[in-house]
PASE-500656 format. One record per residue: residue number from 1; residue in three letters; x, z, y of N, C-alpha, C, O in turn; chain. Coordinates in steps of 0.05 Angstrom, whole numbers, plus 5000, padded with zeros to 4 digits. Example, Ala and Ser with C-alpha at 12.3 -4.5 7.8 and 13.67 -1.06 7.14 Angstrom:
// PASE-500656
+-----+-----+------+------+------+------+------+------+------+------+------+------+------+------+---+
:   k :   r :   nx :   nz :   ny :  cax :  caz :  cay :   cx :   cz :   cy :   ox :   oz :   oy : c :
+-----+-----+------+------+------+------+------+------+------+------+------+------+------+------+---+
:   1 : ALA : 5264 : 5156 : 4886 : 5246 : 5156 : 4910 : 5264 : 5156 : 4934 : 5285 : 5169 : 4934 : A :
:   2 : SER : 5257 : 5142 : 4955 : 5273 : 5143 : 4979 : 5258 : 5157 : 5001 : 5268 : 5161 : 5023 : A :
+-----+-----+------+------+------+------+------+------+------+------+------+------+------+------+---+
// end
This chain:
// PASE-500656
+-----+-----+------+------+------+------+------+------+------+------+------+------+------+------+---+
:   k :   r :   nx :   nz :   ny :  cax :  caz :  cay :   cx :   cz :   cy :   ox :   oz :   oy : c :
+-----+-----+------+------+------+------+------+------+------+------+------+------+------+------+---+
:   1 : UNK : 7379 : 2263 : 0898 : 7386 : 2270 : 0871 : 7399 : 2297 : 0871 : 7415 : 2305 : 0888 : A :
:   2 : UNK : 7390 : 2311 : 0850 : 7395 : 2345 : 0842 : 7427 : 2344 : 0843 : 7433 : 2322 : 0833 : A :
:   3 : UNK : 7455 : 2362 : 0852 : 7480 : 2353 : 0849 : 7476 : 2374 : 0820 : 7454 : 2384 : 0818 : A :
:   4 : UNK : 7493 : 2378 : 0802 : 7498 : 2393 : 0783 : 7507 : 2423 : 0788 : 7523 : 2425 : 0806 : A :
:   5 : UNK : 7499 : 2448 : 0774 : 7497 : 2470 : 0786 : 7489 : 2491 : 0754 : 7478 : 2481 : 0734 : A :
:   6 : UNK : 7495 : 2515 : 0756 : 7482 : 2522 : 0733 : 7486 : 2522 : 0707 : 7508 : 2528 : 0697 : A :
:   7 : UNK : 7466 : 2513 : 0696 : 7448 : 2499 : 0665 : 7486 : 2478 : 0663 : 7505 : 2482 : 0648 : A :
:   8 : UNK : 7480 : 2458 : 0686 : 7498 : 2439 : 0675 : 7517 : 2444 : 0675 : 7532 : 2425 : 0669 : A :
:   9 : UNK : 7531 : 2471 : 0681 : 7562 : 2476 : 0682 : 7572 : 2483 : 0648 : 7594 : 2481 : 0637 : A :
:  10 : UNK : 7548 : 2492 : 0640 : 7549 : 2489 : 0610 : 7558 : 2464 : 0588 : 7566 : 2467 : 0565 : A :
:  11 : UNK : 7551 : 2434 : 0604 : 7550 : 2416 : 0597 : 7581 : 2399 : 0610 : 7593 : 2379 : 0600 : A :
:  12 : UNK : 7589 : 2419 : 0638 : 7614 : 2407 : 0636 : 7604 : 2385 : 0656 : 7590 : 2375 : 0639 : A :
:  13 : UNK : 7601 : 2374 : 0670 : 7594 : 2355 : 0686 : 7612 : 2348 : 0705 : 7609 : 2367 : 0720 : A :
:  14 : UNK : 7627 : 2336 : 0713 : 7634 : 2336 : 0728 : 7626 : 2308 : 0767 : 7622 : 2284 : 0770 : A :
:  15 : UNK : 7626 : 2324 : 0781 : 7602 : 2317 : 0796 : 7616 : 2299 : 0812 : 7605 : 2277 : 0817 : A :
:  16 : UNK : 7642 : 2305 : 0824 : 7656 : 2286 : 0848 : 7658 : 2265 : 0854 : 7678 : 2256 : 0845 : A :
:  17 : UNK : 7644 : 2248 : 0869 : 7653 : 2223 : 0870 : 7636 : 2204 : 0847 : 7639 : 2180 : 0845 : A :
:  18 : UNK : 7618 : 2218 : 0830 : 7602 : 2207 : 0813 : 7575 : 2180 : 0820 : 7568 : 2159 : 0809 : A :
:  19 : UNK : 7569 : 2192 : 0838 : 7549 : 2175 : 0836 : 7552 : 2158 : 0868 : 7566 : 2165 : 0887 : A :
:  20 : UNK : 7532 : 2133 : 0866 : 7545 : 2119 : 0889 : 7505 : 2100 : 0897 : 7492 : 2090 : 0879 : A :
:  21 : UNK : 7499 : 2101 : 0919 : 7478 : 2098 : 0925 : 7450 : 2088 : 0892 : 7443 : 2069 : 0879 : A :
:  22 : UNK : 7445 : 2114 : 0896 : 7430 : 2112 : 0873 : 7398 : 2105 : 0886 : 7395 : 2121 : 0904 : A :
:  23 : UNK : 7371 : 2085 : 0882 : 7357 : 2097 : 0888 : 7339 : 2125 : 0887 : 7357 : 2141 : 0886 : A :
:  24 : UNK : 7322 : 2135 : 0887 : 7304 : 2152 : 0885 : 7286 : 2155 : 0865 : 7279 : 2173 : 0850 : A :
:  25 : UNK : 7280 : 2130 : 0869 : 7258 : 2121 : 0841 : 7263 : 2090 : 0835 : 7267 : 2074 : 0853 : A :
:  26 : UNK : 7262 : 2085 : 0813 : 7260 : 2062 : 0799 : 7239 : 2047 : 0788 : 7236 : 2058 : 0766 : A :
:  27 : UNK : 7225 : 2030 : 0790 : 7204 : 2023 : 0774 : 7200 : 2016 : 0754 : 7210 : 1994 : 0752 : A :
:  28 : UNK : 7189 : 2024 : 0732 : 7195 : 2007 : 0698 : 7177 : 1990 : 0701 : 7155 : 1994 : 0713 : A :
:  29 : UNK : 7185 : 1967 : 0689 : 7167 : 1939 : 0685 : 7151 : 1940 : 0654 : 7137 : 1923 : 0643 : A :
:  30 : UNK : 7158 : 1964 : 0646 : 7141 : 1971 : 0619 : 7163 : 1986 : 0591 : 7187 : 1990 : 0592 : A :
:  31 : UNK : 7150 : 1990 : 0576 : 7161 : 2012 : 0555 : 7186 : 1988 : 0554 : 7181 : 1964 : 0553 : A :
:  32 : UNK : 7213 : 2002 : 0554 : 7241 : 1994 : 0548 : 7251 : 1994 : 0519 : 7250 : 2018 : 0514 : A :
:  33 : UNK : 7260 : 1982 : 0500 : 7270 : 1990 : 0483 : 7293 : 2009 : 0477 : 7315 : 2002 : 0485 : A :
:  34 : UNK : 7292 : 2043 : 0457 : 7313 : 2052 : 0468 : 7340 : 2044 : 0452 : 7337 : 2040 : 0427 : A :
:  35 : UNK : 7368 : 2042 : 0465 : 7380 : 2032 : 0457 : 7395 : 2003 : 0478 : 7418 : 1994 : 0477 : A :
:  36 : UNK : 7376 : 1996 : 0493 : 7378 : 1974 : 0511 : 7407 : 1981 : 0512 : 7416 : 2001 : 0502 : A :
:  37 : UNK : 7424 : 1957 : 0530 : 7444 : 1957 : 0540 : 7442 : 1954 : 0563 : 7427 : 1936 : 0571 : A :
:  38 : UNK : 7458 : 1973 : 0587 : 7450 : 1967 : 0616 : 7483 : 1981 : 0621 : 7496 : 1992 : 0604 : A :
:  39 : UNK : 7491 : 1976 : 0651 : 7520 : 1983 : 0655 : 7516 : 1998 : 0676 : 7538 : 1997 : 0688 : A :
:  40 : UNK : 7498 : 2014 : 0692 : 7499 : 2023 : 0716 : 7474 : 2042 : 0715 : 7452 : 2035 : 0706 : A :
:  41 : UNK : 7480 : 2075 : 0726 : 7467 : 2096 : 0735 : 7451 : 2086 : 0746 : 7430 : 2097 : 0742 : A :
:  42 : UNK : 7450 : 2065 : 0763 : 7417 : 2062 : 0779 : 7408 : 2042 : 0752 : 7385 : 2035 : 0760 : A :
:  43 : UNK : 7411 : 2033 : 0734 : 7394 : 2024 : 0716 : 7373 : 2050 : 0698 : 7353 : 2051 : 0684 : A :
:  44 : UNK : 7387 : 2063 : 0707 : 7361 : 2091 : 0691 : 7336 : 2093 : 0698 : 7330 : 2110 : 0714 : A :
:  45 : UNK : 7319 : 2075 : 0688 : 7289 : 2089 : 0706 : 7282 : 2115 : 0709 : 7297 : 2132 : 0699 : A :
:  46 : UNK : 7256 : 2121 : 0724 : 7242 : 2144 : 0733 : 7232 : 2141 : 0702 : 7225 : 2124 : 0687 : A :
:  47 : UNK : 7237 : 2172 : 0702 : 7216 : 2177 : 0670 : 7227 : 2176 : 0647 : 7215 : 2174 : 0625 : A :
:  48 : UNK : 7256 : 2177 : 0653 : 7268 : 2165 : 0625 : 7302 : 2184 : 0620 : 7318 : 2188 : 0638 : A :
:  49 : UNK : 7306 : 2191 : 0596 : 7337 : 2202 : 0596 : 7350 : 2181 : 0594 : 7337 : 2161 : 0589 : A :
:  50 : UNK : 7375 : 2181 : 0598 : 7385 : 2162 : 0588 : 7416 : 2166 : 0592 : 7428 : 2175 : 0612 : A :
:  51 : UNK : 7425 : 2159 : 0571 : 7460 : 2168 : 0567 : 7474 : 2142 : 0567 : 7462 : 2121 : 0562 : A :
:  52 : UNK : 7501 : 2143 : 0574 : 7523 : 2122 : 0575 : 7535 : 2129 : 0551 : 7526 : 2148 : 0538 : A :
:  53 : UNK : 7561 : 2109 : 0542 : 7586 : 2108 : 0533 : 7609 : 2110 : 0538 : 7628 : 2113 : 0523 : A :
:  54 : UNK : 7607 : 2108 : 0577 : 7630 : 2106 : 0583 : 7625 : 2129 : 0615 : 7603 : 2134 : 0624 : A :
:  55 : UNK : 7641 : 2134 : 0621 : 7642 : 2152 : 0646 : 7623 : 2137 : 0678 : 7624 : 2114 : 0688 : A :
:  56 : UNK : 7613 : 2154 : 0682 : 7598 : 2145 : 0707 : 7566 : 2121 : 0711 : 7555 : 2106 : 0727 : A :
:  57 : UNK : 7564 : 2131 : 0691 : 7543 : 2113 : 0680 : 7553 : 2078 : 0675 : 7543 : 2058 : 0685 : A :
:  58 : UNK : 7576 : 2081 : 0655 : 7589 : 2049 : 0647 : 7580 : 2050 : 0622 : 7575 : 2071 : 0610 : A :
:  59 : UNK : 7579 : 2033 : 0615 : 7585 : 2024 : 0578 : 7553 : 2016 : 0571 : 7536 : 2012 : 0588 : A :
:  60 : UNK : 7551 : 2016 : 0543 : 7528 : 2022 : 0526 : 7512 : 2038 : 0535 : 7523 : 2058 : 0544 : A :
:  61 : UNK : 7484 : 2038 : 0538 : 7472 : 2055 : 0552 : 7444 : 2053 : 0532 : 7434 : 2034 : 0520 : A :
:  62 : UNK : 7436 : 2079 : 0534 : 7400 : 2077 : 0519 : 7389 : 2089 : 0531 : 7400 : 2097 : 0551 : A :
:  63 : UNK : 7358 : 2097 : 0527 : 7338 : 2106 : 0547 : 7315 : 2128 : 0530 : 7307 : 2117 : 0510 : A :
:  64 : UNK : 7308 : 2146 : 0532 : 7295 : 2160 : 0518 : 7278 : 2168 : 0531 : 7285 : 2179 : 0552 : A :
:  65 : UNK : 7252 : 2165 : 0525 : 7226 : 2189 : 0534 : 7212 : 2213 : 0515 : 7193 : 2228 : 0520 : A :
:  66 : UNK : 7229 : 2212 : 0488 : 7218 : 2234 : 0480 : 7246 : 2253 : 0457 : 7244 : 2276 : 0447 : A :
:  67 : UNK : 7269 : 2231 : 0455 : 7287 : 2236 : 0440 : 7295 : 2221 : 0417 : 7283 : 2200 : 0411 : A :
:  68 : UNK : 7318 : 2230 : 0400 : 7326 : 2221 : 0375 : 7336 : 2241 : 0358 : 7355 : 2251 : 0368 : A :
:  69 : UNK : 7327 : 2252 : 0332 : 7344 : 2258 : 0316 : 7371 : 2255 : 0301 : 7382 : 2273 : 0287 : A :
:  70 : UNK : 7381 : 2229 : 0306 : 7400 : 2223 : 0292 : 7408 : 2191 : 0312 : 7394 : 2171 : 0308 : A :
:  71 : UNK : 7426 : 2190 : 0329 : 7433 : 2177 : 0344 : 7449 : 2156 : 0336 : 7461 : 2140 : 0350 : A :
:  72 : UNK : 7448 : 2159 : 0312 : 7475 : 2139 : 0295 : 7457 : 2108 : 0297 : 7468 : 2088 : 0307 : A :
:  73 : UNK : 7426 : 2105 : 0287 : 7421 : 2076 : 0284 : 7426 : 2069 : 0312 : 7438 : 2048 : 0308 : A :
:  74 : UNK : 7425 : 2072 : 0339 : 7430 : 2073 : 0366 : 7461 : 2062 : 0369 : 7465 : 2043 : 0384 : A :
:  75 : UNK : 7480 : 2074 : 0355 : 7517 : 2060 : 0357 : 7522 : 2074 : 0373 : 7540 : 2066 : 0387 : A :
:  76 : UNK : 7505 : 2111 : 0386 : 7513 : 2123 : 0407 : 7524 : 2156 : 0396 : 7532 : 2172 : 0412 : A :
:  77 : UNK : 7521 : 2162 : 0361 : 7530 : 2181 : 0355 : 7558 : 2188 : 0367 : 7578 : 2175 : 0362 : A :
:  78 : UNK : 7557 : 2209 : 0382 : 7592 : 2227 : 0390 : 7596 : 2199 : 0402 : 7609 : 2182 : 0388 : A :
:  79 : UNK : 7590 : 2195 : 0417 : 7592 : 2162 : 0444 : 7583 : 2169 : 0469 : 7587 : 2152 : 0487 : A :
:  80 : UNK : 7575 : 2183 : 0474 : 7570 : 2197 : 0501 : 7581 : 2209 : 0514 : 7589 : 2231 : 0508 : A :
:  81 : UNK : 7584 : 2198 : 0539 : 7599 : 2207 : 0560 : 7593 : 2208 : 0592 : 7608 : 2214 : 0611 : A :
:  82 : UNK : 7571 : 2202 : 0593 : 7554 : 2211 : 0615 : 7523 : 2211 : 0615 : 7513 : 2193 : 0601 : A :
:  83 : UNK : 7507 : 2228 : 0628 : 7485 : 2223 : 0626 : 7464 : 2224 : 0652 : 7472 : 2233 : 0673 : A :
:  84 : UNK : 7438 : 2215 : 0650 : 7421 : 2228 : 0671 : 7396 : 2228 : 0664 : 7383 : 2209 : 0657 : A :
:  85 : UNK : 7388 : 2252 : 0665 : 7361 : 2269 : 0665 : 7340 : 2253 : 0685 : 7344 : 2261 : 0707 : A :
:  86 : UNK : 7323 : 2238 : 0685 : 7310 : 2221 : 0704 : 7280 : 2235 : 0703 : 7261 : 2226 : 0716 : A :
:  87 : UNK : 7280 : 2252 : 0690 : 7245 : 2254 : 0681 : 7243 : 2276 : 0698 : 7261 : 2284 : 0713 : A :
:  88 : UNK : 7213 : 2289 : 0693 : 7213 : 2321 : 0702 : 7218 : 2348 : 0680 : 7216 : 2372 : 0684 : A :
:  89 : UNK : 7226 : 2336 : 0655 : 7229 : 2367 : 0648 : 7258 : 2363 : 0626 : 7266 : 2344 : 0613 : A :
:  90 : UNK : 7265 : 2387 : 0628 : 7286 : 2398 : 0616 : 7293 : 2383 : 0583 : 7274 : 2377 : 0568 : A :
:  91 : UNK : 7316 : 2379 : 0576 : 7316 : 2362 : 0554 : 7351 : 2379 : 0543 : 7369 : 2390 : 0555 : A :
:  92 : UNK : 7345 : 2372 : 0510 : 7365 : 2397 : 0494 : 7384 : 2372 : 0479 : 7376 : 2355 : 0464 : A :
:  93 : UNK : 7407 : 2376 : 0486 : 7431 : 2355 : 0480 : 7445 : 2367 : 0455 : 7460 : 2383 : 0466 : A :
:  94 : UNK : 7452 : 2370 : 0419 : 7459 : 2379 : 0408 : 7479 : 2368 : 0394 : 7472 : 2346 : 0385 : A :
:  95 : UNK : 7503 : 2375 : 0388 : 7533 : 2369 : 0369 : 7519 : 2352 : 0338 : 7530 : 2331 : 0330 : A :
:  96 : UNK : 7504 : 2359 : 0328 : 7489 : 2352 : 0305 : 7466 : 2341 : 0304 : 7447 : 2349 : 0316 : A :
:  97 : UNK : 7465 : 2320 : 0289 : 7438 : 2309 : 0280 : 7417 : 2330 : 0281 : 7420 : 2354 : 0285 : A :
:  98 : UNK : 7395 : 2317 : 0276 : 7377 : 2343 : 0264 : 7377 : 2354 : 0285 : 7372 : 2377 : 0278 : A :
:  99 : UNK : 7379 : 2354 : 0315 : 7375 : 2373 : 0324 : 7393 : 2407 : 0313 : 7380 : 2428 : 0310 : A :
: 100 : UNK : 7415 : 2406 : 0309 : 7426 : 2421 : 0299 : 7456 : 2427 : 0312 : 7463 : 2409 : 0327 : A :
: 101 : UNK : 7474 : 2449 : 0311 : 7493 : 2456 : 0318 : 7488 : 2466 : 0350 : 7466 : 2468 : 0362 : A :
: 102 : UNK : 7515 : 2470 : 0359 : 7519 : 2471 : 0384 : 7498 : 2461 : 0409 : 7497 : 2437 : 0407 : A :
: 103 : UNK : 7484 : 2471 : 0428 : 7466 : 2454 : 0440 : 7470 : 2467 : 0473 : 7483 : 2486 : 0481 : A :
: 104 : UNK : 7456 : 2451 : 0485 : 7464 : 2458 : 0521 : 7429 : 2441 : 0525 : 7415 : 2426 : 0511 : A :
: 105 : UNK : 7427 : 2454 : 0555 : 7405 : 2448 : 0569 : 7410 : 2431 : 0585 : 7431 : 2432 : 0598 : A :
: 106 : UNK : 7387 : 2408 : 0590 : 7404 : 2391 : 0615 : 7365 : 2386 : 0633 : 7342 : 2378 : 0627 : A :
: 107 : UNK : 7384 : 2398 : 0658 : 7354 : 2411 : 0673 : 7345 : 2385 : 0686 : 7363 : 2369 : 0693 : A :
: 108 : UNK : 7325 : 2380 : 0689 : 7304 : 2359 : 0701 : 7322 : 2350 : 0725 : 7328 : 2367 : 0742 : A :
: 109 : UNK : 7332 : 2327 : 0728 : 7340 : 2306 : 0754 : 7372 : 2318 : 0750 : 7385 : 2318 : 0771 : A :
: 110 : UNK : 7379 : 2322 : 0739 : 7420 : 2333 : 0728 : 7426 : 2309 : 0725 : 7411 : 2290 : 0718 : A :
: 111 : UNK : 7455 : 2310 : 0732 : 7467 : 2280 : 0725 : 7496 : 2278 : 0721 : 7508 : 2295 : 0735 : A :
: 112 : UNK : 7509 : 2267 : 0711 : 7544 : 2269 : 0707 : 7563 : 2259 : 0674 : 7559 : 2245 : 0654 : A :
: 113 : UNK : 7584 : 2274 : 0684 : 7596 : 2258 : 0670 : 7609 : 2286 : 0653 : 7617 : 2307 : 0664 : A :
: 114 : UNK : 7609 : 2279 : 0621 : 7612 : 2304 : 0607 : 7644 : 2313 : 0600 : 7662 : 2297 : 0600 : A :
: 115 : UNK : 7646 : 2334 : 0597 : 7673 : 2350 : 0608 : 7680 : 2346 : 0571 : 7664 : 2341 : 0554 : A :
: 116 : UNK : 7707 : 2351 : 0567 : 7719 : 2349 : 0547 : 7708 : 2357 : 0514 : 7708 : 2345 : 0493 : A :
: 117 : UNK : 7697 : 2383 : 0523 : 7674 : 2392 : 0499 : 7655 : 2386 : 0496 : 7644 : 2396 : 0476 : A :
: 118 : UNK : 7638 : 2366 : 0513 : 7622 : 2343 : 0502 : 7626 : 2321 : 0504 : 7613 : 2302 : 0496 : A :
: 119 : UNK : 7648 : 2321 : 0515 : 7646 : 2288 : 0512 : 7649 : 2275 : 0491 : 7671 : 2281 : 0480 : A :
: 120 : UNK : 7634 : 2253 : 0475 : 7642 : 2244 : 0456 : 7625 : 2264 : 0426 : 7632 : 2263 : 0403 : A :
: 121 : UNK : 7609 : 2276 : 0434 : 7603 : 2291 : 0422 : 7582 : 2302 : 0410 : 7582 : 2318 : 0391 : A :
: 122 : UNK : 7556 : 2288 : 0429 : 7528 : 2285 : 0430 : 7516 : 2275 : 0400 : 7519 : 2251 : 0401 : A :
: 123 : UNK : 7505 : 2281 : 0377 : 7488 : 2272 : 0352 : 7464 : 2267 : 0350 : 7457 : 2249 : 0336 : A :
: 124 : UNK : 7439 : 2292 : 0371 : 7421 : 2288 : 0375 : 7414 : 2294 : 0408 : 7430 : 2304 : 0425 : A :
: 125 : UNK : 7383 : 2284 : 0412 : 7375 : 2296 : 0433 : 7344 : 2300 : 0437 : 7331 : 2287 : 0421 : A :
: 126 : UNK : 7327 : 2315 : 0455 : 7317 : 2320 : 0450 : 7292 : 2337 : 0484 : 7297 : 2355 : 0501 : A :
: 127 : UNK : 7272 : 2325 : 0481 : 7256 : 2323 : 0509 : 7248 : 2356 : 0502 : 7235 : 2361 : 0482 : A :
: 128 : UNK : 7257 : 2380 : 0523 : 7243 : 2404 : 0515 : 7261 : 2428 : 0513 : 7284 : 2423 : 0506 : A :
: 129 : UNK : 7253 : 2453 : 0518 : 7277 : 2468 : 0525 : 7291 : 2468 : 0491 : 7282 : 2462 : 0469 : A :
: 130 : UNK : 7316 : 2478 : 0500 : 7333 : 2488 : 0477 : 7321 : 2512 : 0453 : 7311 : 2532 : 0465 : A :
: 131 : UNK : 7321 : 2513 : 0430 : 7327 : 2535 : 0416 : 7331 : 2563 : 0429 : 7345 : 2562 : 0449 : A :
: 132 : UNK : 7323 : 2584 : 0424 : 7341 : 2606 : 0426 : 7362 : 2624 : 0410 : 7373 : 2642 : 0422 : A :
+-----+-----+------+------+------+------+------+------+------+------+------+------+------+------+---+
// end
């Protein structure tokens, strides 16, 4: 697994002690509903974003393969507090619905736990680079 570097220092990550025998790959048993509830970083499949509620991959957890505009029907609006990038490409994390406000890049296989200015703070998200 990629440690955090970069792109994610933007996002605040903090890396230490984060993660704890994760596998490599995961197998999906088929399309997930997103939104699921799962309590553990190795519950993230291959192929999939997927954010927590609680630090270290605890809490409420959902799964995305292409994104959400508005994270509120989910119960995960500004609820985010860790994430991981499972897929291969780059995906755009923004303060606002809509795809809107403040936004950060979170690079293919990144993973962590979000630093004070995001935490809690996430509205939309979104499979694909950022805006410029």
């Amino acid at each position: 697994m990629k440690r955090l570097a970069g792109l994610c220092a933007a996002l605040g990550f903090v890396a230490a002690g984060m993660m704890t025998s994760v596998p490599a790959a995961q197998a999906s048993t088929g399309p997930i509903a997103e939104g699921s509830s799962v309590a553990a970083f190795s519950d993230c499949p291959a192929g999939w974003f997927c954010v927590w509620t609680g630090t270290n991959g605890t809490g409420t957890m959902a799964r995305f393969q292409s994104g959400a505009a508005d994270l509120s029907d989910l119960g995960m609006n500004n609820n985010i507090s860790s994430l991981w990038n499972r897929t291969s490409s780059t995906w755009c994390v923004f303060m606002d619905k809509n795809y809107g406000g403040s936004h950060a890049a979170v690079a293919a296989s990144d993973s962590g736990n979000l630093n004070s200015t995001w935490d809690n703070k996430i509205s939309s998200l979104k499979k694909g680079a950022c805006p410029s």
